[in-house]
VOPAGU-2260 file (C-alpha; in pm, 1 decimal, decimal comma):
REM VOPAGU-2260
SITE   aa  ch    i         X         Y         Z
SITE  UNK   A    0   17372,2   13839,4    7840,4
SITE  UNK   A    1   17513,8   14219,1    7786,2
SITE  UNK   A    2   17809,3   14317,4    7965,6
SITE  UNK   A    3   17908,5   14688,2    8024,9
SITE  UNK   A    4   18151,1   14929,7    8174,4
SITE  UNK   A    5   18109,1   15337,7    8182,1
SITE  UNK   A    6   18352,7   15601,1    8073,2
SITE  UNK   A    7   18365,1   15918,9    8351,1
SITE  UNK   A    8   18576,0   16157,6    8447,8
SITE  UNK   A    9   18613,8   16405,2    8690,3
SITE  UNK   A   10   18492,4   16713,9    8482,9
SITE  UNK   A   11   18346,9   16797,0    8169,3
SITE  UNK   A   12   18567,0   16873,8    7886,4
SITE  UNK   A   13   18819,2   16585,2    8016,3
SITE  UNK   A   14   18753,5   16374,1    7622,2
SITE  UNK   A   15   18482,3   16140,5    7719,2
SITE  UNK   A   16   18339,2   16152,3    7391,3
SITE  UNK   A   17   18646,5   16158,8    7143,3
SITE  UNK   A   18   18771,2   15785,0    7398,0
SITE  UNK   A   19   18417,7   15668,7    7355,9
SITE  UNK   A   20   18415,1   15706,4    6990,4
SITE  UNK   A   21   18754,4   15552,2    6923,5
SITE  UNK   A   22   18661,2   15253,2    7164,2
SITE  UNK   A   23   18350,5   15213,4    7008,0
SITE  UNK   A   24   18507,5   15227,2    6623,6
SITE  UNK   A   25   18838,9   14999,1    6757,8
SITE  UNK   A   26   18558,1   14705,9    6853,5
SITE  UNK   A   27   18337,8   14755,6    6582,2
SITE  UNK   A   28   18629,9   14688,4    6378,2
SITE  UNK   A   29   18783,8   14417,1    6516,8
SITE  UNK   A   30   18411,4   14202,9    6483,8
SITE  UNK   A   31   18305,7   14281,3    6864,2
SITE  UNK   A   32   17904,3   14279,6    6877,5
SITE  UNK   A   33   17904,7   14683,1    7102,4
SITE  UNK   A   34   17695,4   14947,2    7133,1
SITE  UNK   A   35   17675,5   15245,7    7309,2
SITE  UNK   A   36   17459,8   15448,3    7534,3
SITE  UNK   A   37   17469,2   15823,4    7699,2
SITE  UNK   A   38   17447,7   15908,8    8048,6
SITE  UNK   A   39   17186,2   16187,6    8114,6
SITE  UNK   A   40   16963,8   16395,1    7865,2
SITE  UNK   A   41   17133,0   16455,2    7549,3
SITE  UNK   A   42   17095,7   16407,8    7197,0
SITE  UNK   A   43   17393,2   16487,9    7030,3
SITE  UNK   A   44   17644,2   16230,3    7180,6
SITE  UNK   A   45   17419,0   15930,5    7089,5
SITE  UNK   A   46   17401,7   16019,4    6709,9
SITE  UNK   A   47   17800,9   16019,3    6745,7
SITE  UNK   A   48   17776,9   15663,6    6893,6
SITE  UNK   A   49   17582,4   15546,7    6656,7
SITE  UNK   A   50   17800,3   15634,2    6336,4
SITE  UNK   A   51   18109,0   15502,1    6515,3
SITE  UNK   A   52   17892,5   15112,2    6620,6
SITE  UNK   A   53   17636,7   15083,9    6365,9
SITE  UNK   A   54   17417,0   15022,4    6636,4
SITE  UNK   A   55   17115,0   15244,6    6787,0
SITE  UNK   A   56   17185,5   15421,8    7085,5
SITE  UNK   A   57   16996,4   15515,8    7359,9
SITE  UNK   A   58   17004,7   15793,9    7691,5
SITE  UNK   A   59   17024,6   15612,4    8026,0
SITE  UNK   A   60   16895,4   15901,3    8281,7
SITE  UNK   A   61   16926,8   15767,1    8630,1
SITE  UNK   A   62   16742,3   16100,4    8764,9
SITE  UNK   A   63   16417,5   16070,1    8525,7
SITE  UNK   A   64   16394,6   15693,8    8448,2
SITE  UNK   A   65   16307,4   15449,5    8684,1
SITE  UNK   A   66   16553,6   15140,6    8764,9
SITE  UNK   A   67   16337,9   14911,5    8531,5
SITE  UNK   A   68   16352,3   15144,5    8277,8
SITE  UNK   A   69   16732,0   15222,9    8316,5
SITE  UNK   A   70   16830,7   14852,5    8323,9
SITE  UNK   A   71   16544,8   14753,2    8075,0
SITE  UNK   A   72   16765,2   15005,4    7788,8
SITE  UNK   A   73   17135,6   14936,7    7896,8
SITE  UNK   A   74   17033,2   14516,5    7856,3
SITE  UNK   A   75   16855,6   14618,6    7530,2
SITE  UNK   A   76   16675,2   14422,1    7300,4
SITE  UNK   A   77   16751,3   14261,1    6903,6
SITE  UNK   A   78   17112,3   14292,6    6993,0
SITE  UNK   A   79   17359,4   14011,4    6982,2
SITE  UNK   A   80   17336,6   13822,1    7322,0
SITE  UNK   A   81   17712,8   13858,9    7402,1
SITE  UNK   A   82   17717,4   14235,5    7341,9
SITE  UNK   A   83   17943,0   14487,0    7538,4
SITE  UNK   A   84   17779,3   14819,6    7649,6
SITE  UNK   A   85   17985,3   15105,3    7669,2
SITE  UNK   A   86   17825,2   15416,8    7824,4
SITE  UNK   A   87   17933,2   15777,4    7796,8
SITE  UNK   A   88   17894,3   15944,4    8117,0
SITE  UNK   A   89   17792,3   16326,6    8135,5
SITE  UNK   A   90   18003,3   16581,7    8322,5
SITE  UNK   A   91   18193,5   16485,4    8642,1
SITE  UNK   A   92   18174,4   16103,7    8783,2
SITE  UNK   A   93   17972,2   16272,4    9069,9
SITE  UNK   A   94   17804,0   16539,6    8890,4
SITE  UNK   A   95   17453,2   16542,1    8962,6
SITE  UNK   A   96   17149,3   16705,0    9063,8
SITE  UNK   A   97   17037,6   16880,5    9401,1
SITE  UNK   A   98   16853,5   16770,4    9614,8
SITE  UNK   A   99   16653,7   16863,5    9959,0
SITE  UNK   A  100   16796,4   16603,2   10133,8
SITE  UNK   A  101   17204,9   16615,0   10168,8
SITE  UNK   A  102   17272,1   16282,3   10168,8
SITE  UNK   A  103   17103,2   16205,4    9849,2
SITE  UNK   A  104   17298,8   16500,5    9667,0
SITE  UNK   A  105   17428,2   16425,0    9363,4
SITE  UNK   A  106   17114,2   16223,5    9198,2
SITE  UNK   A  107   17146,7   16105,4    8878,8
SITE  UNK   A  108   17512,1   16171,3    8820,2
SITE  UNK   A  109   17745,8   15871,6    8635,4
SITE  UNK   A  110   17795,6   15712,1    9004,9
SITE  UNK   A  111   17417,8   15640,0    9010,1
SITE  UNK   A  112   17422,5   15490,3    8682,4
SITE  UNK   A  113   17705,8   15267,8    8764,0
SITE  UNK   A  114   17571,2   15150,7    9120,2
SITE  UNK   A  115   17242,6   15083,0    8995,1
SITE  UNK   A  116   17381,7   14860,7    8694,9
SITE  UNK   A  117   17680,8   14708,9    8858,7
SITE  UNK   A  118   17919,4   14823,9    8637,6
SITE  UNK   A  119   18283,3   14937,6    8671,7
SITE  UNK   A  120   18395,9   15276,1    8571,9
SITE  UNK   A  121   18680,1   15398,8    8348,1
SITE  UNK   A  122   18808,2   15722,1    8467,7
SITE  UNK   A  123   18888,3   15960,9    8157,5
SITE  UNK   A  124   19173,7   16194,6    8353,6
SITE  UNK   A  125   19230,2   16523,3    8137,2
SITE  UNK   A  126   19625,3   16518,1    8285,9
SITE  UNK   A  127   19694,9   16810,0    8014,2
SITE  UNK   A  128   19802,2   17064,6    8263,7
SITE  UNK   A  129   19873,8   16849,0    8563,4
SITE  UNK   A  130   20207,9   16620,5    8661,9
SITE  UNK   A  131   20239,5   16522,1    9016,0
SITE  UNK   A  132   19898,3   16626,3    9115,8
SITE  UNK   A  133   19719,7   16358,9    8918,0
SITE  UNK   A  134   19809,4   16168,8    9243,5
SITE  UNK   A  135   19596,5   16313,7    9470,5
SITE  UNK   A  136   19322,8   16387,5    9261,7
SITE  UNK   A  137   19337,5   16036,7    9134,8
SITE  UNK   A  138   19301,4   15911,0    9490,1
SITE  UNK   A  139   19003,2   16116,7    9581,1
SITE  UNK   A  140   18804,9   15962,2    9318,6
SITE  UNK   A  141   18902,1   15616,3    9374,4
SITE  UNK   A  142   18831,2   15672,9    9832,2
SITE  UNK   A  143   18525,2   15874,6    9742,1
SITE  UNK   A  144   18263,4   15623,5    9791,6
SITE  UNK   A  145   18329,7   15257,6    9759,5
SITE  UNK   A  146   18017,3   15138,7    9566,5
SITE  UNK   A  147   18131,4   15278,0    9280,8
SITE  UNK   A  148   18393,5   15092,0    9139,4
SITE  UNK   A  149   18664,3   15235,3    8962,8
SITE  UNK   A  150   18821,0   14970,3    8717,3
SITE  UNK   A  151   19091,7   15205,5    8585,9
SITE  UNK   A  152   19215,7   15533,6    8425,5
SITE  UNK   A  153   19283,6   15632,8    8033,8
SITE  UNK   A  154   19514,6   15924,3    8068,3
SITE  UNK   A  155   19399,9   16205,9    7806,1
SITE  UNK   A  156   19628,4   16507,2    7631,6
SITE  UNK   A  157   19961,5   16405,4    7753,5
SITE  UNK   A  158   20206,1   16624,4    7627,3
SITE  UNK   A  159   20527,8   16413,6    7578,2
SITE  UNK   A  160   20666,3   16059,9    7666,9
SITE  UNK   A  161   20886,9   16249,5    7948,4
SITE  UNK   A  162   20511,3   16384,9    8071,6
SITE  UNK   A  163   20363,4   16025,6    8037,1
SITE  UNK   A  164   20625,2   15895,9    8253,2
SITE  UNK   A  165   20611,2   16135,0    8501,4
SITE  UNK   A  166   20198,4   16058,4    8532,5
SITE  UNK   A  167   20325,0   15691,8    8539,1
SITE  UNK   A  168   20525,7   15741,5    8856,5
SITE  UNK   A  169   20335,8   15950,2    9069,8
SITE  UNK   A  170   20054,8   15706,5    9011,1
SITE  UNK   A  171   20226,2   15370,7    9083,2
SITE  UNK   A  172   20204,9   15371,7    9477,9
SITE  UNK   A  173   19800,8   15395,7    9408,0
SITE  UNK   A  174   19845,8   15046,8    9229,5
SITE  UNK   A  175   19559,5   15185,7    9016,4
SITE  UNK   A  176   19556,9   15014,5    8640,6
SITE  UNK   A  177   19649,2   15277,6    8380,5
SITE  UNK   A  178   19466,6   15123,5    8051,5
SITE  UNK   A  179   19638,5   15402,2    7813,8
SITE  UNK   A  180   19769,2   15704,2    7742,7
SITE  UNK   A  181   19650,3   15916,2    7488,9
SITE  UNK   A  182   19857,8   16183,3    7337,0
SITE  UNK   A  183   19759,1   16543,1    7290,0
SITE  UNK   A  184   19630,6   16533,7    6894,0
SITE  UNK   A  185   19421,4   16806,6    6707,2
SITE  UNK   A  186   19326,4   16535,0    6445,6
SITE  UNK   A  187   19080,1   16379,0    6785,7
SITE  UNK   A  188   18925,2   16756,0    6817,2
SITE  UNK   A  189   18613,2   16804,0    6697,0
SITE  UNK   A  190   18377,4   17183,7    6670,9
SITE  UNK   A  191   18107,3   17242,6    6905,6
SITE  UNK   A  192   17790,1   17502,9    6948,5
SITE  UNK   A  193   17592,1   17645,5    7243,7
SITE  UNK   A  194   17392,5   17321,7    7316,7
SITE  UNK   A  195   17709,0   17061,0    7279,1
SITE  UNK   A  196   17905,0   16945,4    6986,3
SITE  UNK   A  197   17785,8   16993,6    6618,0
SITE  UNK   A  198   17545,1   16752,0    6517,6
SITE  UNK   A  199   17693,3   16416,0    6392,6
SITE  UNK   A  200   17451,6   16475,2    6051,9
SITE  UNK   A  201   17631,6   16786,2    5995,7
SITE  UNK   A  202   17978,9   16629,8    5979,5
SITE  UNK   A  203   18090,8   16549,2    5638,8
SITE  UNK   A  204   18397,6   16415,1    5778,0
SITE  UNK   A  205   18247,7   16227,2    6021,5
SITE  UNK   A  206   18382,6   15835,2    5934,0
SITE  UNK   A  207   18713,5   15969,6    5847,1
SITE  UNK   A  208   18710,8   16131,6    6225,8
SITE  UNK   A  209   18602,2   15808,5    6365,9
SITE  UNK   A  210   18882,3   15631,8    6196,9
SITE  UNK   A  211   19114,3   15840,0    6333,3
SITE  UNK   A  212   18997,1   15814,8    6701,5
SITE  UNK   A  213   19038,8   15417,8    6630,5
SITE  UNK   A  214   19355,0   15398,2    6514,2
SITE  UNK   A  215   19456,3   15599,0    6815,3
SITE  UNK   A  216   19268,9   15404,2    7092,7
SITE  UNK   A  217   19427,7   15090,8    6911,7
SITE  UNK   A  218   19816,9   15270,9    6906,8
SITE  UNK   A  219   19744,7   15389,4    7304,3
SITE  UNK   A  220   19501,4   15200,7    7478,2
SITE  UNK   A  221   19491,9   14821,4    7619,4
SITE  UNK   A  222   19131,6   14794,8    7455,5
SITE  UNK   A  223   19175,0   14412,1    7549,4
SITE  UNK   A  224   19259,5   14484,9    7928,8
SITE  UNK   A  225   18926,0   14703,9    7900,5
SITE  UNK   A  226   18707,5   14441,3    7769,0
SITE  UNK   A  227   18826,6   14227,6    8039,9
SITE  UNK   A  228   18708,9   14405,4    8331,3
SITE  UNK   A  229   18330,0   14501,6    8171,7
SITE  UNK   A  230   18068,8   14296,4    8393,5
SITE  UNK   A  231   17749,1   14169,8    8340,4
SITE  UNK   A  232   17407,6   14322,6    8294,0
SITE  UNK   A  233   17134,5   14241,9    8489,0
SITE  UNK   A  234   16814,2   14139,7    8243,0
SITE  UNK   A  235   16527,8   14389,3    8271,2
SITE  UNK   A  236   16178,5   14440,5    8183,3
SITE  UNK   A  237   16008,9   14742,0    8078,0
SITE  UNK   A  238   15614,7   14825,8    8074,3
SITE  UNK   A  239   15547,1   15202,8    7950,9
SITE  UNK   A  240   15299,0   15375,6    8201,5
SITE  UNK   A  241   15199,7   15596,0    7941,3
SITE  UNK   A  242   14972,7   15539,9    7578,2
SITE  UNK   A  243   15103,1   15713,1    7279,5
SITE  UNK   A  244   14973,0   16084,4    7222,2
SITE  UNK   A  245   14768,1   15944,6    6918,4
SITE  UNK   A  246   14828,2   15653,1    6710,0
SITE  UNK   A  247   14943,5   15797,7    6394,3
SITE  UNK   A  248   15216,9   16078,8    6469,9
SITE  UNK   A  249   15431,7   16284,7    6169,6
SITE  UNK   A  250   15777,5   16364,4    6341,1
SITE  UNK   A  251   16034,4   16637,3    6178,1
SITE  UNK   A  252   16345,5   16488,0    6154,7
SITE  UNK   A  253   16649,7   16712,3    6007,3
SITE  UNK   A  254   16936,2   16894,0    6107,6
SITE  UNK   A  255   16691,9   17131,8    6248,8
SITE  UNK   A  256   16455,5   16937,9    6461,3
SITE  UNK   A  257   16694,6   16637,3    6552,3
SITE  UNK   A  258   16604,4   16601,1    6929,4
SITE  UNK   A  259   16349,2   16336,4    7002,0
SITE  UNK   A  260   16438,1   16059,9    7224,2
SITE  UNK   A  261   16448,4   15698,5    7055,5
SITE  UNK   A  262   16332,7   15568,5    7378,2
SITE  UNK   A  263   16017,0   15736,1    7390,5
SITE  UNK   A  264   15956,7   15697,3    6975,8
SITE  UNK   A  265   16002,3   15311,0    7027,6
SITE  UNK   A  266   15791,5   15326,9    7335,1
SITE  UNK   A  267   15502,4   15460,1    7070,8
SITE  UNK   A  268   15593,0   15175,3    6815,0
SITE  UNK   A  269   15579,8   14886,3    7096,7
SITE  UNK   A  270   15200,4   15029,6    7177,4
SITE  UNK   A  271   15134,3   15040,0    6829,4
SITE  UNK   A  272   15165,9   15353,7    6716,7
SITE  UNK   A  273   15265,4   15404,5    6338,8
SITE  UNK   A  274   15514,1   15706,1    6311,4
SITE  UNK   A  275   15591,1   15886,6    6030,6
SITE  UNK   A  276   15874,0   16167,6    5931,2
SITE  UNK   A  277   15887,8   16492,8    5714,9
SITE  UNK   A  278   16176,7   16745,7    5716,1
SITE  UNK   A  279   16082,0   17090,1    5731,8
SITE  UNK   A  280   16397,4   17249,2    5591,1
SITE  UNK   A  281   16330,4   17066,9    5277,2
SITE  UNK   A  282   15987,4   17195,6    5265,5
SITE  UNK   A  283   15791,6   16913,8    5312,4
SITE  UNK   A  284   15435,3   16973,3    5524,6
SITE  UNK   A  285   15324,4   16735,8    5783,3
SITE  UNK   A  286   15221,5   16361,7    5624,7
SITE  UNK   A  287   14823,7   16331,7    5732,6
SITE  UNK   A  288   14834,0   16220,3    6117,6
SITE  UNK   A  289   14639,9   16281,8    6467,4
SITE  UNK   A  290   14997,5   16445,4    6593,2
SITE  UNK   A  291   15256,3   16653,8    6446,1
SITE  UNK   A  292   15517,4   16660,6    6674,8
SITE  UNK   A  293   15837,3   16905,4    6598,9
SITE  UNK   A  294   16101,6   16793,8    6843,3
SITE  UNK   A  295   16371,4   17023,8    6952,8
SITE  UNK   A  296   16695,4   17097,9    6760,2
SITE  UNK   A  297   16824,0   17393,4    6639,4
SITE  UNK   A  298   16569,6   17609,9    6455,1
SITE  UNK   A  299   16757,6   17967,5    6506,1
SITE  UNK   A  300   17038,6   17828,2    6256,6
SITE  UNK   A  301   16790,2   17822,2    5989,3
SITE  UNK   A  302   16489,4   18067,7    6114,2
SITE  UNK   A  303   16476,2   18220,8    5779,2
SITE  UNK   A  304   16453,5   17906,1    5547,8
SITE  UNK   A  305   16207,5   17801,3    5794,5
SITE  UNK   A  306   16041,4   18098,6    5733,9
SITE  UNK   A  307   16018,8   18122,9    5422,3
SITE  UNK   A  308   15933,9   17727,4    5348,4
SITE  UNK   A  309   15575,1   17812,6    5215,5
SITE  UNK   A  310   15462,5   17412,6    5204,1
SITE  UNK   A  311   15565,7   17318,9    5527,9
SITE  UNK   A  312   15434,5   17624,9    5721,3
SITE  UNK   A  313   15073,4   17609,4    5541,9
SITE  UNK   A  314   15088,1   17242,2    5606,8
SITE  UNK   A  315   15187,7   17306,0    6002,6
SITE  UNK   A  316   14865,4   17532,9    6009,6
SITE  UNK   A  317   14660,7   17332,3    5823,7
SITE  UNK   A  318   14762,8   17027,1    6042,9
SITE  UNK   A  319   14660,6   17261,3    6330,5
SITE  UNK   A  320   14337,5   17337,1    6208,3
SITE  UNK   A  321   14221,0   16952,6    6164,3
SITE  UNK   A  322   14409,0   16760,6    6434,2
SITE  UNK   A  323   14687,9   16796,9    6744,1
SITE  UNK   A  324   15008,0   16972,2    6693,2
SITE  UNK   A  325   15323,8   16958,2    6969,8
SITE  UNK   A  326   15635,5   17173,9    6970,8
SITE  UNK   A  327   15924,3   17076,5    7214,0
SITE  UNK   A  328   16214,8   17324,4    7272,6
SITE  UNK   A  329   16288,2   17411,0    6916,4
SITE  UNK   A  330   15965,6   17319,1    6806,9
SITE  UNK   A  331   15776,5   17531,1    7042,2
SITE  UNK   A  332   15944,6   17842,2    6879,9
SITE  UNK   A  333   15844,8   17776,2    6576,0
SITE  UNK   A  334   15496,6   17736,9    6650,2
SITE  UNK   A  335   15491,4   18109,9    6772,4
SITE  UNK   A  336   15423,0   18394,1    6627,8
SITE  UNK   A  337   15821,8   18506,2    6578,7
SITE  UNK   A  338   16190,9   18392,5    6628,7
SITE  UNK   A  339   16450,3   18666,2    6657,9
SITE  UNK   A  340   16801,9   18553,1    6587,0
SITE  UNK   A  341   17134,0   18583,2    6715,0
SITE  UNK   A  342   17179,0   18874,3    6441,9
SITE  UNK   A  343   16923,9   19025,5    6600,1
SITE  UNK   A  344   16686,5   19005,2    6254,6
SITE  UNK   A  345   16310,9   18842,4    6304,8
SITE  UNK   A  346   16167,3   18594,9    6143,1
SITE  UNK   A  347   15799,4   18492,7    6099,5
SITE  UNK   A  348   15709,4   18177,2    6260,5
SITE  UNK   A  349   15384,7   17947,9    6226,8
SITE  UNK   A  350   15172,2   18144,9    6423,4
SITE  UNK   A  351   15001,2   17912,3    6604,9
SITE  UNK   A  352   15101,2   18046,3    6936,9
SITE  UNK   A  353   15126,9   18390,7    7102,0
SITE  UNK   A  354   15493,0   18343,3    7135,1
SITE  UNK   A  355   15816,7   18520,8    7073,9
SITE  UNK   A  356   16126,9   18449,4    7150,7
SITE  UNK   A  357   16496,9   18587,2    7074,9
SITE  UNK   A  358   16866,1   18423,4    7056,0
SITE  UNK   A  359   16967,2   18837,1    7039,3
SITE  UNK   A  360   17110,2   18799,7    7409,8
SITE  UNK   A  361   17141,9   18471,9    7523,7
SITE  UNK   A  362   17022,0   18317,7    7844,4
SITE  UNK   A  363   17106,6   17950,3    8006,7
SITE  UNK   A  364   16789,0   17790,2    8087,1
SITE  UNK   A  365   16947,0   17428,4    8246,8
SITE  UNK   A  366   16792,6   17164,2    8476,7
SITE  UNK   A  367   16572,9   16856,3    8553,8
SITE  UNK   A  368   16192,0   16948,2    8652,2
SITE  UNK   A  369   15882,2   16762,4    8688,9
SITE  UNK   A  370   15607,8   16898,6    8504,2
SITE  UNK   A  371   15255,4   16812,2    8504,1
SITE  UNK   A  372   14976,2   16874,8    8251,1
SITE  UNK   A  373   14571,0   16847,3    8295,0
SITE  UNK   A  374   14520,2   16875,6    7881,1
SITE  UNK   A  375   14701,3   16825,8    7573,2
SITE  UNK   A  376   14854,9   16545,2    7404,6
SITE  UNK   A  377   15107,4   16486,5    7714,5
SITE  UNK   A  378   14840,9   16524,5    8011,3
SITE  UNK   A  379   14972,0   16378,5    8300,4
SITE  UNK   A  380   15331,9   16367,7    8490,4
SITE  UNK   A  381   15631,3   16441,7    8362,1
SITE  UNK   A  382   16081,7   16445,3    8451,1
SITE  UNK   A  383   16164,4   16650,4    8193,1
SITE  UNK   A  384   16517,6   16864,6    8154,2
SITE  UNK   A  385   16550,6   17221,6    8036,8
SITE  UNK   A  386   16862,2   17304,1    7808,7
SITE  UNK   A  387   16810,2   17643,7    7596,2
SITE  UNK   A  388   16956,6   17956,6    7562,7
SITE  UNK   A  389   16646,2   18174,8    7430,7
SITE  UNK   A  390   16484,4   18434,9    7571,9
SITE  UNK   A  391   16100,0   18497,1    7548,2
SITE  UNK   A  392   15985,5   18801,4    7459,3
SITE  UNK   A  393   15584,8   18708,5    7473,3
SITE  UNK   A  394   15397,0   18420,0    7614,9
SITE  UNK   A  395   15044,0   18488,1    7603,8
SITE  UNK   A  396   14749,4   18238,5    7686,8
SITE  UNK   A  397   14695,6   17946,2    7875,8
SITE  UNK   A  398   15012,9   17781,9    8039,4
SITE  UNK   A  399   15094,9   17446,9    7940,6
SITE  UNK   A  400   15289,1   17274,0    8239,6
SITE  UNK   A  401   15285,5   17347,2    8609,3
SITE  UNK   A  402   15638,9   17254,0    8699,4
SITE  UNK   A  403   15892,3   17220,2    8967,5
SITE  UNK   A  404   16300,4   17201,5    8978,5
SITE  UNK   A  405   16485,2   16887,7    9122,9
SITE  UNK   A  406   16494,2   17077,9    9455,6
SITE  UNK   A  407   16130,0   17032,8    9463,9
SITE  UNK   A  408   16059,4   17459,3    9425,0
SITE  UNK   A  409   15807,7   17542,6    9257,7
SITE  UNK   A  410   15861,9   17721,9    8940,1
SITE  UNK   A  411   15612,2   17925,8    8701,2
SITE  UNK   A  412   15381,5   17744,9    8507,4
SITE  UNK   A  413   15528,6   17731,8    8149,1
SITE  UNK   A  414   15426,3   17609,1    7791,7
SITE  UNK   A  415   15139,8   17727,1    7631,8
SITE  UNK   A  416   14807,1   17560,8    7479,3
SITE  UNK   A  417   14575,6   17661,7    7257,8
SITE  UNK   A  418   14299,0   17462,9    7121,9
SITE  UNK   A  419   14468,6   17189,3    6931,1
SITE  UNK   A  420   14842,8   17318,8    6958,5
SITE  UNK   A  421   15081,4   17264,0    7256,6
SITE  UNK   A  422   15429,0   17330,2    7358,2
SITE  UNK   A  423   15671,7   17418,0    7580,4
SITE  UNK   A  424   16075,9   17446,8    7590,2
SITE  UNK   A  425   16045,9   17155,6    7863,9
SITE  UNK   A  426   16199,6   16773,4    7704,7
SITE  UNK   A  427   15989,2   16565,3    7837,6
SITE  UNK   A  428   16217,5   16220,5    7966,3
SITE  UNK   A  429   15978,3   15948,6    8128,7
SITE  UNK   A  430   15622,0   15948,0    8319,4
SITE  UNK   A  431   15678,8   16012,9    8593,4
């Protein structure tokens, strides 16, 4: 049986990931079977997890994934049976999306997640800039709503031991349990980009950081008081709704096209599909297959190798020419017919698409839709999520995707499909 507990807070920013990352590192040392999951769509966090457990991780979305499927992932599968689940949530505790009716406001967000698994809540409290006033704000989140239990608080950035103890104080009368205080430290830091942090593939430094955010969960944090309040998963089954695109499928997989979900990949394997990977920024073309699929990632930081890799572009084309070919996100750009960069310099792309897009002025493209396609390799229904900053320039043809936001409004059709090649900038979650 799994047991689990989530890490929140009431913002971004607040050093969800750098606690996560020592907690998960402090158990992993000490011989504890964990392993740890992501609230919400992202796929940089979950690489991080995985360097600091050892242990795949997964996203839990409790806007685009059905209860089964939710509850199916967090109980997992070829794990030890005792293990502990520790879940990353994704912006505020309550941050989630719209919705036409009031009352259901807020779908998705970390609360959902830890209702519909039963799961207490550690509340991550940035108290950096704050003395006194953690009080109240404390106490907001712990009266909000009472299904969501909030086990405790790890106090982040505090300045001082004279700051610590004034946090201390003005949060006794809540008789809330304070599992640690973690001390403001540039050696827990760690760079980010436009889409989230840098990748955890990029980081050359990346076990000695991990170490580090140990040995300070271990100096600051009752990591035994927080094992003692996880609770119990509730076993789950899962039956995918959906076939694979094709049953052979060559995936990119680099620092450039890192974002495909491992759910959805293992959904593929359980049907029986046989997967295969290539790296484009080494050059390599497509392995034979009925699918290439080139996942998001981040293309623009290496449009002109891309470019200028002869062997994988001639192999994208002549992949094209024989069998399907999908770009997500990332990919999608590269199957047009040009990329401009943030220099402002443009680079020639596959050509398989009338497509253009820039990074020359940027543009926030962000939120769940459902999408819906009558062709392609992903015909059907779709929750998806939108995260991008490009702009395009030229989208010519037939549209891929109708599509609609969480609020139900309907959007422009978007994607593009032309004979045998498909994309769109949508990242495409669960059936829906």
């Amino acid at each position: 049986m799994s047991h689990g507990l989530l890490i929140a807070a009431p913002s971004s920013g607040a050093g969800k990931t750098t606690i996560t990352l020592g907690l998960l590192r402090a158990l992993t040392r000490r011989g504890t079977a964990v392993r740890g999951a992501k609230s919400g769509p992202d796929y940089i966090d979950p690489r991080f997890h995985e360097a600091a457990c050892g242990q795949p991780c997964f996203n839990l979305d409790a806007w685009a994934m059905t209860p089964d499927r939710v509850a199916s992932l967090a109980q997992g599968r070829n794990y030890p049976q005792d293990s502990t689940l520790i879940i990353e949530g994704a912006m505020g505790l309550f941050d989630g999306a719209p919705h036409l009716d009031p009352a259901r406001d807020g779908k998705g967000a970390c609360a959902d997640l830890a209702r519909q698994l039963n799961i207490p809540v550690i509340l991550v409290v940035d108290a950096g800039r704050m003395a006194q006033s953690i009080a109240p704000l404390v106490a907001g989140f712990i009266g909000h709503d009472p299904t969501v239990k909030i086990a405790g608080l790890i106090l982040n950035n505090v300045g001082s031991d004279r700051h610590r103890d004034m946090l201390l104080r003005a949060l006794k009368p809540l008789g809330v349990t304070i599992f640690g205080t973690v001390p403001r430290s540039r050696a827990i830091a760690h760079p980010d980009r436009h889409l989230g942090l840098v990748q955890a593939r990029e980081r050359s430094d990346l076990d000695q950081f991990l170490e580090v955010a140990a040995d300070v969960i271990d100096a600051h944090v009752d990591v035994a008081g927080l094992m003692a309040c996880v609770a119990k998963i509730t076993p789950a089954t899962f039956t995918p709704r959906t076939l694979p695109p094709a049953q052979t499928i060559a995936v990119a997989q680099d620092d450039a096209f890192a974002f495909a979900y491992p759910h959805l990949l293992q959904d593929w394997r359980d049907q029986g599909a046989e997967i295969t990977t290539f790296s484009p920024l080494a050059d390599q073309a497509p392995p034979p297959a009925e699918l290439t699929y080139l996942p998001g990632g981040y293309p623009e930081l290496h449009a002109g190798r891309l470019s200028n890799n002869h062997h994988f572009m001639q192999g994208l084309r002549e992949a094209a020419a024989r069998r399907a070919v999908y770009g997500e996100c990332g990919g999608y750009m590269v199957l047009g017919d040009g990329m401009i960069d943030a220099q402002g310099q443009r680079h020639k792309m596959a050509g398989l698409l009338s497509l253009e897009t820039s990074f020359e002025t940027r543009k926030l493209h962000l939120g769940y839709r459902k999408v819906q396609a009558a062709t392609g390799p992903f015909k059907g229904g779709w929750t998806a999520h939108e995260f991008h900053y490009a702009t395009t320039l030229k989208a010519n043809g037939t549209p891929l995707f109708t599509a609609c936001d969480a609020m139900e409004t309907q959007l422009a059709a978007t994607g593009l499909i032309n004979g045998s090649v498909a994309g769109s900038f949508m990242h495409l979650i669960d059936a829906a």
